[in-house]
C-alpha positions as CSV (number, residue, x, y, z in Angstrom):
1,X,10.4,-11.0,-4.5
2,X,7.8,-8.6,-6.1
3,X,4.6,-10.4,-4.4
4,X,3.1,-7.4,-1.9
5,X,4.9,-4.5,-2.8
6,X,3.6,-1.3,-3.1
7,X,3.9,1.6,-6.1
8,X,6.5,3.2,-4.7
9,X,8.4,-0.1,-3.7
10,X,8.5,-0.9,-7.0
11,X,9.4,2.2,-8.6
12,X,12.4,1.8,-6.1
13,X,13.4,-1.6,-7.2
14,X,13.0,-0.5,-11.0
15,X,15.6,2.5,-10.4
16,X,18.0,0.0,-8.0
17,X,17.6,-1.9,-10.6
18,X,19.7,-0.3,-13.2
19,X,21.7,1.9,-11.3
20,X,24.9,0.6,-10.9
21,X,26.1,3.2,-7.8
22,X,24.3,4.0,-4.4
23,X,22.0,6.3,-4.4
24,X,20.4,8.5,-1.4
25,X,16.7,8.8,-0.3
26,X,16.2,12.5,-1.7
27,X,17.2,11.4,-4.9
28,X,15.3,8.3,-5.4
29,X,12.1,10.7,-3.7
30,X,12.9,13.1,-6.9
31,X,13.1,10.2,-9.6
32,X,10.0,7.7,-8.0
33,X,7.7,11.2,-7.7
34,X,9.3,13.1,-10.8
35,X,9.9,16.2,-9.1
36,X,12.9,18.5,-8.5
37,X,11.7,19.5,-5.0
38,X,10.1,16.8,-3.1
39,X,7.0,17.1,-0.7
40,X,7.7,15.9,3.3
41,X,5.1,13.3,2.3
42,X,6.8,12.2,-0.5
43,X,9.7,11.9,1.7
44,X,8.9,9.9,4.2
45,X,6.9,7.4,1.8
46,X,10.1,6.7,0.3
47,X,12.1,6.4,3.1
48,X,9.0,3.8,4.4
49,X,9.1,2.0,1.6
50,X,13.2,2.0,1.8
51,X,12.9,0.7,5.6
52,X,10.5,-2.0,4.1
53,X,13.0,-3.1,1.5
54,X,15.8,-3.1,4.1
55,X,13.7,-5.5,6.5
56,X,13.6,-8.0,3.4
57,X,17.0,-7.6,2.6
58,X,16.3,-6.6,-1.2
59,X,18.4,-3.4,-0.7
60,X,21.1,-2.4,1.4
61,X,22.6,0.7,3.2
62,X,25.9,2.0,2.8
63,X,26.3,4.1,6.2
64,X,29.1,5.8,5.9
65,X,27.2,7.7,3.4
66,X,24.1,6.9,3.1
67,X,23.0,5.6,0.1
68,X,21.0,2.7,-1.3
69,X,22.2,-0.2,-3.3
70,X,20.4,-3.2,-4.3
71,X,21.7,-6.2,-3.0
């Protein structure tokens, strides 16, 4: 499950992990990079590593409102 993953896909997993609620991208992009106001960068390397997750079907996509859950 783990084998390949990057940094930031694990830092993901780690928060999924123990939250119990969904969660959104800009959220996860503040708690994975520890800042109040994340970079574009750090944006869109979350929301990569999000897509990658997706793909493998470890986390899942509420899209009514779109947050993140771990499956």
């Amino acid at each position: 499950m783990l084998k390949n993953r990057g940094p930031i896909q694990l830092a993901l997993l780690r928060l999924l992990r123990v939250r119990k609620k969904g969660i959104d991208s800009v959220t996860l992009a503040c708690r994975v990079f520890g800042t109040n106001t994340p970079t574009v960068s750090q944006l869109e390397s979350t929301r990569r590593a999000l897509r990658g997750l997706r793909r493998d079907g470890l986390v899942d996509v509420n899209r009514q409102r779109p947050v993140y859950l771990m499956r």
